[in-house]
N, C-alpha and C positions, 0 to 999 in steps of 0.2 A: 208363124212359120217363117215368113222372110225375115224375120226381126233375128230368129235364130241361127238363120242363114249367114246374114252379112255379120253376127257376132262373131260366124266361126270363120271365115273371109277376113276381118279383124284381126281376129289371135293368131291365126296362120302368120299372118303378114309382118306381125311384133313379133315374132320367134325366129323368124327368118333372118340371114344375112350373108354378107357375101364375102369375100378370100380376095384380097389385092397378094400375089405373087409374084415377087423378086428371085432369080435364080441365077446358076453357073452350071453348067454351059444355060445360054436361055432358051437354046430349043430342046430342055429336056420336059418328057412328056408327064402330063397331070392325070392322074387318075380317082376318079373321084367315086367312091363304094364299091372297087374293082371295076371300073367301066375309064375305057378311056376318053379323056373330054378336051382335049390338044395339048397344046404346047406352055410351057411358064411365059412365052411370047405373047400367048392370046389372048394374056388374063392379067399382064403387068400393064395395059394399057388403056384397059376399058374404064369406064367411070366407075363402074361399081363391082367390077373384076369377075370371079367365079363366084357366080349365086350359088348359096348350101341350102335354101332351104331351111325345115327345122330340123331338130334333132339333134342327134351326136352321129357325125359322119368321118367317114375315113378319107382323108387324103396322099397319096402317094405321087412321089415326083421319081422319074427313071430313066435311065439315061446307058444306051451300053454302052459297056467302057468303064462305069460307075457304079459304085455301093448306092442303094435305093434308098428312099429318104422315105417316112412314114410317119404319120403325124394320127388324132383325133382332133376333128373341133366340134365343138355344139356353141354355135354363131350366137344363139338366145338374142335376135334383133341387133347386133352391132356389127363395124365393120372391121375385120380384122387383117391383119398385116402376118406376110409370113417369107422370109429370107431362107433360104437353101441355097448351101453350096455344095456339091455333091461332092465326095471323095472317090477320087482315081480307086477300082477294081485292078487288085494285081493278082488275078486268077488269070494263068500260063504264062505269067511273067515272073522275073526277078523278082524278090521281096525290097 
């Protein structure tokens, strides 16, 4: 039974990974499966940035002012890298 335990503690752990975040502006905010989890500030500095977990997860970056940025990762154990520059929203402006 513990043998089966830390096997599954294991595979979790290899499937897992984490989001290094570059962005414009850099306090635009990260959302992470609809939930908000701060700023592209909080996560372009960490060592291991925004943990995902496993799976295929949704990230969005948002900013008002700006068109939203929306992405899919499924990390599968690596670390991966993600640049966003958000484009100027010209909703009640000029075109």
């Amino acid at each position: 039974m513990i043998e089966k335990a830390s096997h599954a503690v294991s595979s979790a752990q290899q499937t897992s990974g984490d989001l290094k975040l570059t962005c414009a502006p850099e306090d635009s905010q990260v959302w992470l499966d609809g939930v908000p989890v701060g700023t592209c500030q909080d996560f372009a500095g960490r060592p291991k940035g925004l943990w995902l977990g496993a799976g295929m997860r949704k990230v969005e970056v948002k900013r008002e002012g700006y068109m939203p940025f929306e992405t899919y990762i499924e990390p599968d154990g690596t670390r991966a890298r993600l640049t966003v520059t958000l484009a100027p929203s010209n909703l009640g402006g000029n075109p």
